[in-house]
C-alpha angles and dihedrals in degrees: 000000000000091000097047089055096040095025129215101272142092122018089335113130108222091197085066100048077046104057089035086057085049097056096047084057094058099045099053090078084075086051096093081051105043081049098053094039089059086039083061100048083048096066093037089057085041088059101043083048081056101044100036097036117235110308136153084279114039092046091056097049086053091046093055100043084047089047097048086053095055089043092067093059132092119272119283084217107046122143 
């Protein structure tokens, strides 16, 4: 996936993509956990919108943890 969006050619070091590919990897067996960590925050942040009303801070708490889920999704623009 690396090497379609930099591509194989040029100065770039394919031991590298290669070993980069192979930490992601590794690290999307944390995935289940990371999601339902930020689910989490997100209703935290939901229920201090509902007990302290709508305000500069509890709408930017909602915002970021809406923002960090959505992080942890595909891109919206892949081709």
């Amino acid at each position: 996936m690396l090497k379609l969006k930099v591509g194989g050619r040029g100065g770039i070091d394919m031991a590298a993509i290669a070993k980069a590919e192979a930490a992601l990897k590794s690290l999307s067996g944390n995935f289940s956990q990371w999601l339902n960590d930020e689910i989490v925050k997100l209703e935290a942040a939901r229920q201090e919108v509902r007990a302290s009303g709508l305000n500069a801070l509890t709408v930017e708490a909602l915002y970021l943890r809406a923002h960090d889920l959505k992080g942890l999704g595909p891109p919206t623009n892949f081709r």
